[in-house]
C-alpha positions as CSV (number, residue, x, y, z in Angstrom):
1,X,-38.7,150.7,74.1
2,X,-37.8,149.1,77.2
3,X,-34.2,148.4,77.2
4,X,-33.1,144.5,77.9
5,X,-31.9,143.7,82.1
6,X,-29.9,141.4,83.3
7,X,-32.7,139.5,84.7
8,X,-34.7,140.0,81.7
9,X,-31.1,137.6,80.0
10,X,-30.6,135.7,82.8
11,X,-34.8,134.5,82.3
12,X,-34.9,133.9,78.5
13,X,-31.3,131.6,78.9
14,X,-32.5,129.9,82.1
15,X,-29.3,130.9,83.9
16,X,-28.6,132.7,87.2
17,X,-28.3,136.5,87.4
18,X,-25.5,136.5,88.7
19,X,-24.2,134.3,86.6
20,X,-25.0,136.9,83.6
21,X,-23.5,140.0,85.6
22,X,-19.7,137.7,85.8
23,X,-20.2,137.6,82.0
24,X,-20.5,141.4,81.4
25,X,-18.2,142.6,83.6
26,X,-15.9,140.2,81.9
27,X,-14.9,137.7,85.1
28,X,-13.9,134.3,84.9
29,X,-16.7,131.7,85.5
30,X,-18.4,131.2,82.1
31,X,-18.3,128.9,79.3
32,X,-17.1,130.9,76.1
33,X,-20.2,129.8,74.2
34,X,-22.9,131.4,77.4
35,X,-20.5,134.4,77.4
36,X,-21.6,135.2,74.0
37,X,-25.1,134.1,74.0
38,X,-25.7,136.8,76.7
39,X,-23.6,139.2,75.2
40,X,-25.4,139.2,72.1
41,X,-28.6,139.4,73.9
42,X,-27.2,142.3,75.4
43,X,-26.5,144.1,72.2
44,X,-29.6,143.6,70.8
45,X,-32.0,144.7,73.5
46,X,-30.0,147.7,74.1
47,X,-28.7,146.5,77.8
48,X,-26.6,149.4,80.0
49,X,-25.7,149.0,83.2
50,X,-28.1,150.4,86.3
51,X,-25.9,152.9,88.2
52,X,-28.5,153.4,91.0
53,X,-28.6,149.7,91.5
54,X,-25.1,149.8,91.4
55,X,-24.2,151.7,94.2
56,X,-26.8,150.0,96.4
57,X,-25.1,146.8,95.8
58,X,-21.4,148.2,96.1
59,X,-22.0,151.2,98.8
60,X,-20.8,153.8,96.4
61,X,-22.5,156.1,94.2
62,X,-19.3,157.6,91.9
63,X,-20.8,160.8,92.3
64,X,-19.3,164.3,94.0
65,X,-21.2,167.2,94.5
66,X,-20.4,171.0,93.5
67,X,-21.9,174.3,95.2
68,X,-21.1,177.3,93.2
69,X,-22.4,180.9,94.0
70,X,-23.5,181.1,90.2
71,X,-22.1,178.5,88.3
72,X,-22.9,180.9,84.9
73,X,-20.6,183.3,86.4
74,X,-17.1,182.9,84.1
75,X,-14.9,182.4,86.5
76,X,-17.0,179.9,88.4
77,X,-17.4,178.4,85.2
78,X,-14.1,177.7,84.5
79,X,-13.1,175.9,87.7
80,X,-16.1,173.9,87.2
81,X,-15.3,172.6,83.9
82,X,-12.1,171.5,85.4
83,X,-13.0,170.0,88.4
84,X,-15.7,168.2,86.1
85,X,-13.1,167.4,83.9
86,X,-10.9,165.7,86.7
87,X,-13.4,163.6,88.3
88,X,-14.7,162.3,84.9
89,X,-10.8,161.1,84.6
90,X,-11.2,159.2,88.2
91,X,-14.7,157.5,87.1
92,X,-17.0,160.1,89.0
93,X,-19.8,162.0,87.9
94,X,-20.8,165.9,89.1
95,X,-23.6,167.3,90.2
96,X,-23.6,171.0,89.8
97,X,-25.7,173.1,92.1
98,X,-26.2,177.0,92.4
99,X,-26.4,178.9,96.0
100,X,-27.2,182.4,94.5
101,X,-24.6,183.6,96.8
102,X,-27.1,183.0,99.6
103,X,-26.5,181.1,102.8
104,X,-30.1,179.5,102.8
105,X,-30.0,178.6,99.2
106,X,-25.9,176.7,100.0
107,X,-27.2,175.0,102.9
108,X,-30.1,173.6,101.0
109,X,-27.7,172.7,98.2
110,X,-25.4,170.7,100.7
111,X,-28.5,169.1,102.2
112,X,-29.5,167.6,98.7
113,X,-26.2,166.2,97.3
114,X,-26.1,164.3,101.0
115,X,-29.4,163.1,100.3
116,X,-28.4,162.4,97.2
117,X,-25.9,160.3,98.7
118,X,-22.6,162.2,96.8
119,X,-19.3,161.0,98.1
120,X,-17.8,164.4,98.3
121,X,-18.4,168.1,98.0
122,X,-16.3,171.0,96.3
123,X,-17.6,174.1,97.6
124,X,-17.5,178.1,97.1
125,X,-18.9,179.7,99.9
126,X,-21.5,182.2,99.6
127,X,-21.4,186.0,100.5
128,X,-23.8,185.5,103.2
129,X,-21.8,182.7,104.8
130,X,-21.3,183.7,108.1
131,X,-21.9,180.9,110.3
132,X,-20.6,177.2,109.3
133,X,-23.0,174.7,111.1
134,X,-23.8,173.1,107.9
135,X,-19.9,172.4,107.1
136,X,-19.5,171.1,110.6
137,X,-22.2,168.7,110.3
138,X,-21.2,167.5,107.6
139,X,-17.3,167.1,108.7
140,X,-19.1,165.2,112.0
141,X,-20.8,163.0,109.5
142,X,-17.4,162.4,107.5
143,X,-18.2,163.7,104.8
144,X,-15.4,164.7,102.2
145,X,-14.8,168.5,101.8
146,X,-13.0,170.7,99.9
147,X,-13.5,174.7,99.7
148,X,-12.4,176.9,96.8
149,X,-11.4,180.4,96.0
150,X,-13.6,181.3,99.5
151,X,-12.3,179.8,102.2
152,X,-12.7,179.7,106.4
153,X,-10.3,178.7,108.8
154,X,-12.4,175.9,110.2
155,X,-10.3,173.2,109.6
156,X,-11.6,172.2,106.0
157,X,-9.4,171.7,103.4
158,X,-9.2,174.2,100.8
159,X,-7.6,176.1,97.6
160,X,-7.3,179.4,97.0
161,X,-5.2,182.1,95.0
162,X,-2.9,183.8,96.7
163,X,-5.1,187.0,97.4
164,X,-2.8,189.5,99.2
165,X,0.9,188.9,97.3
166,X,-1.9,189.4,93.8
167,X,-3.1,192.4,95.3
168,X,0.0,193.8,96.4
169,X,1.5,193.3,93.0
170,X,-1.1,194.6,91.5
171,X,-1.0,198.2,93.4
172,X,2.6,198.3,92.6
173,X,2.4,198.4,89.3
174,X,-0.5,201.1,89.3
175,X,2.0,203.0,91.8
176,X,4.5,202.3,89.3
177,X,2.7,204.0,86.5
178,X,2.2,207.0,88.1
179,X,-0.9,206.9,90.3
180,X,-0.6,207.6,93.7
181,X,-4.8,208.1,94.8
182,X,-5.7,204.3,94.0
183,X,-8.7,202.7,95.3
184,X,-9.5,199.3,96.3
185,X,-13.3,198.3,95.5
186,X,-13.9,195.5,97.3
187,X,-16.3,193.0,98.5
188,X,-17.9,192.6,102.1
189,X,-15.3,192.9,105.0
190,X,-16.5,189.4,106.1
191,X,-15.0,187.4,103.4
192,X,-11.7,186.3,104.2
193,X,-11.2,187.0,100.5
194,X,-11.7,190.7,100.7
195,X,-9.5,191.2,104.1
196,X,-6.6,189.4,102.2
197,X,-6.1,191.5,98.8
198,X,-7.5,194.4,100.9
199,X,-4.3,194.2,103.0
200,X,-2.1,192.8,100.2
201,X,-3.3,196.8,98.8
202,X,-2.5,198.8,102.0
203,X,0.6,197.0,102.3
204,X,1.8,198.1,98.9
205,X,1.1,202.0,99.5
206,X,2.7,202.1,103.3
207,X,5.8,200.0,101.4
208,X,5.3,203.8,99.2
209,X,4.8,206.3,101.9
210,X,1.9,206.7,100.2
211,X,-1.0,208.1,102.2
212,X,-3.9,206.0,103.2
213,X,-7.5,207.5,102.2
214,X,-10.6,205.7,104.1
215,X,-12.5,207.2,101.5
216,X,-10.7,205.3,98.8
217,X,-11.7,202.0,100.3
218,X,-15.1,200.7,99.3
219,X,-16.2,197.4,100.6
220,X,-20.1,196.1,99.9
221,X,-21.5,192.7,99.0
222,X,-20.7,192.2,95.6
223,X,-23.1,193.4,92.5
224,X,-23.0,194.9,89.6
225,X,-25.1,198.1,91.6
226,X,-22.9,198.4,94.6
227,X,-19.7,198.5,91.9
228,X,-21.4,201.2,89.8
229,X,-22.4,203.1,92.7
230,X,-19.2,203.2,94.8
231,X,-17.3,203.3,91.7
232,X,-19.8,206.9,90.6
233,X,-18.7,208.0,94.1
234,X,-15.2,207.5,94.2
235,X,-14.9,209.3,90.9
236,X,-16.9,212.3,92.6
237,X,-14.9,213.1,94.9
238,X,-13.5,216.6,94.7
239,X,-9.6,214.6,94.7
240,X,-11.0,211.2,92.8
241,X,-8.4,208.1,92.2
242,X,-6.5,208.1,89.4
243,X,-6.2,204.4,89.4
244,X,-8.7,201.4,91.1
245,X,-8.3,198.2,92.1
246,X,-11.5,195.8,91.5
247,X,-11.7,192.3,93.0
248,X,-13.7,190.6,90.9
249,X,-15.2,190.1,87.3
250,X,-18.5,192.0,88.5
251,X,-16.9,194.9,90.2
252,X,-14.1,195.2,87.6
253,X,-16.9,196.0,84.8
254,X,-19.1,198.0,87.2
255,X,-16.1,200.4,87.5
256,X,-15.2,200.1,83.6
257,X,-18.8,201.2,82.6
258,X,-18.9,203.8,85.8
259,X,-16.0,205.6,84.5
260,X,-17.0,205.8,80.7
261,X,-20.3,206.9,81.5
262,X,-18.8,209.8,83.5
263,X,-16.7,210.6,80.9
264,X,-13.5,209.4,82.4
265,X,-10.8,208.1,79.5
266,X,-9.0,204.7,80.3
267,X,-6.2,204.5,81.3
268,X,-5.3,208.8,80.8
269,X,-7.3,209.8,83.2
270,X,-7.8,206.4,85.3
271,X,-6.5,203.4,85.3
272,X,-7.9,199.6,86.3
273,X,-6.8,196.5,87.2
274,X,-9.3,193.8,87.9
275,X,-9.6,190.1,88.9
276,X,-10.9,188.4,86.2
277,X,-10.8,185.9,83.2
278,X,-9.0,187.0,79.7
279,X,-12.3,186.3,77.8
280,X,-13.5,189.3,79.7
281,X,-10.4,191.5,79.5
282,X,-10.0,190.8,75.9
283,X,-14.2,191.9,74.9
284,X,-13.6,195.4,76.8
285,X,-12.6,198.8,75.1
286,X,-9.7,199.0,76.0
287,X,-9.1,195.9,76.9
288,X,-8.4,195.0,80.8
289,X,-5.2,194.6,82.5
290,X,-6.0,192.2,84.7
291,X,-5.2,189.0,87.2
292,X,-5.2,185.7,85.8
293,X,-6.8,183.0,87.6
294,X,-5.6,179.5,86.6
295,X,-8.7,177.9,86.8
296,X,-7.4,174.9,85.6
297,X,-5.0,174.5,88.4
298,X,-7.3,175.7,91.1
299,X,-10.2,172.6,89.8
300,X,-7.0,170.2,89.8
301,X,-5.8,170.7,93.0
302,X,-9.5,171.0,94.8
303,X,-10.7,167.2,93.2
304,X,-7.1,166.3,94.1
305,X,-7.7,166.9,97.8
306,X,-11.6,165.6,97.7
307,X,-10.6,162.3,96.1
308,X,-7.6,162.3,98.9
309,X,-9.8,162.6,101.3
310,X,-12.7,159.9,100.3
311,X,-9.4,157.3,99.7
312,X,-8.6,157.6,103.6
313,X,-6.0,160.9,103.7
314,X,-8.2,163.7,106.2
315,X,-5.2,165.8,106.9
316,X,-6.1,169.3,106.5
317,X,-4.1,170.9,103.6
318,X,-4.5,174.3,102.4
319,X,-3.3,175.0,98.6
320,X,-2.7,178.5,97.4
321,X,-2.6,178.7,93.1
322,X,-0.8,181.8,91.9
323,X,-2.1,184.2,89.9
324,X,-0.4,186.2,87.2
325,X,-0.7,190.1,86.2
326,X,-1.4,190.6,82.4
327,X,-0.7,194.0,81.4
328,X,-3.2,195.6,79.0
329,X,-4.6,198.6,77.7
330,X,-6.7,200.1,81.1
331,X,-3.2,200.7,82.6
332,X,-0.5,203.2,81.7
């Protein structure tokens, strides 16, 4: 059934439309006795407001956009739900889109929500992102952004964990178990991301004396393939690692599965440390020491500086979350 407008009211009580809208958004200007005649009507033909027509009328849609690499990913996930959850508090709605961790797919993505007329954008760059035409454009338009857990000196706002004091703490406490061959698996040398905890590493073995191996350093574009692979190479090596460093959820279980399936034992014969969620860590045999994300804070703090933004405050600001190190069973 067609449900009941307020011109469809404002016809069968011969009043004005306007005059109806004043009554259900509760303002002054009409007789108690017409308040409730349309209110009723309201009821009964199942009445809800038009949000489309809305934000023609008022110039704003109460919408922001999201751009995720994989938004089924967990730890996209997470921050999702929360910045979801945030915007929901300030009256907005979210619409969730997926790159695929590819630069044509994000630049399409950014290209709908304007179209869609969103009044900001929360976004996770891509692996492929190389080139930031499509932020600039939309910075020259004025339109709200705020980056997350990938970010680009571009002059964009943006939050982010605090990569290389993580992955320096991290390497000191696999040097402080014992290891002393520990390799970093990383992602692509042109994330800003990998560069950071790559040197938060090296700047925990030189603070050792320990010896920096190229051959211990593996950076590739992040999949569950490229961590298996470099993971069965490392491990082949006629002096493998005793320990590795993996910087995310995908290349932390790559190395897990790697390692059992070479008959490696965890942690006795190698240890891991990965950045990932504790659902993940807690589901693996043995379970995962790992870096804890607080995904909470990180969707907090990035609707915090969107909503900033779109109420007038463009200062660039740049927020780094903390992580914390949650020893398990995959170390010693």
């Amino acid at each position: 059934m067609k449900r009941i407008s307020q011109r469809d009211i404002a016809r069968q009580l011969g009043v004005n439309v306007s005059t109806v809208s004043r009554a259900l958004r509760g303002l002054d200007g009409v007789s108690a006795e017409l308040k409730t005649q349309i209110e009723q009507l309201a009821e009964a033909g199942g009445y809800r407001p038009n949000p489309f027509a809305m934000s023609l009328r008022f110039g704003t849609t109460r919408t922001i956009g999201i751009v995720v690499p994989d938004v089924s990913f967990n730890q996209y996930a997470h921050i999702v739900k929360s910045v979801e959850a945030e915007a929901r508090k300030s009256g907005y709605m979210s619409i969730i889109t997926n790159s695929n961790d590819r630069y044509d797919n994000e630049a399409d993505c950014l290209e709908l929500l304007v179209n869609m007329h969103v009044e900001g954008i929360i976004i996770c760059l891509s692996q492929e992102t190389t080139t930031f035409a499509h932020l600039e454009r939309l910075c020259r338009m004025k339109m709200p952004v705020v980056l997350f857990d990938r970010a680009v000196d571009i002059g964009i706002s943006s939050v982010i964990i605090n990569d290389a004091a993580s992955a320096r703490e991290a390497t000191n406490c696999l040097i402080e178990s014992g290891a002393r061959r520990i390799a970093f698996l990383g992602g692509s040398n042109q994330l800003q991301q990998t560069v950071d905890r790559k040197h938060g590493y090296l700047e925990a073995l030189r603070e050792h004396g320990i010896k920096i191996c190229t051959e211990l350093v593996k950076c590739h574009p992040i999949s569950f393939n490229s961590g298996l692979s470099d993971t069965m190479e490392l491990l082949r090596l006629p002096e493998p690692p005793d320990a590795i460093l993996a910087m995310d959820d995908t290349l932390t279980i790559a190395a897990l599965q790697a390692a059992k399936s070479l008959g490696r034992r965890i942690p006795e014969d190698l240890s891991i440390i990965g950045y990932t969620s504790e659902q993940l860590s807690a589901v693996s045999s043995p379970s995962l020491t790992f870096l804890r994300r607080n995904a909470k804070e990180i969707g907090h703090e990035a609707f915090r500086l969107l909503i900033e933004w779109m109420e007038g405050n463009e200062e660039v600001r740049n927020v780094k979350v903390n992580v914390r190190l949650e020893v398990k069973e995959s170390t010693i």
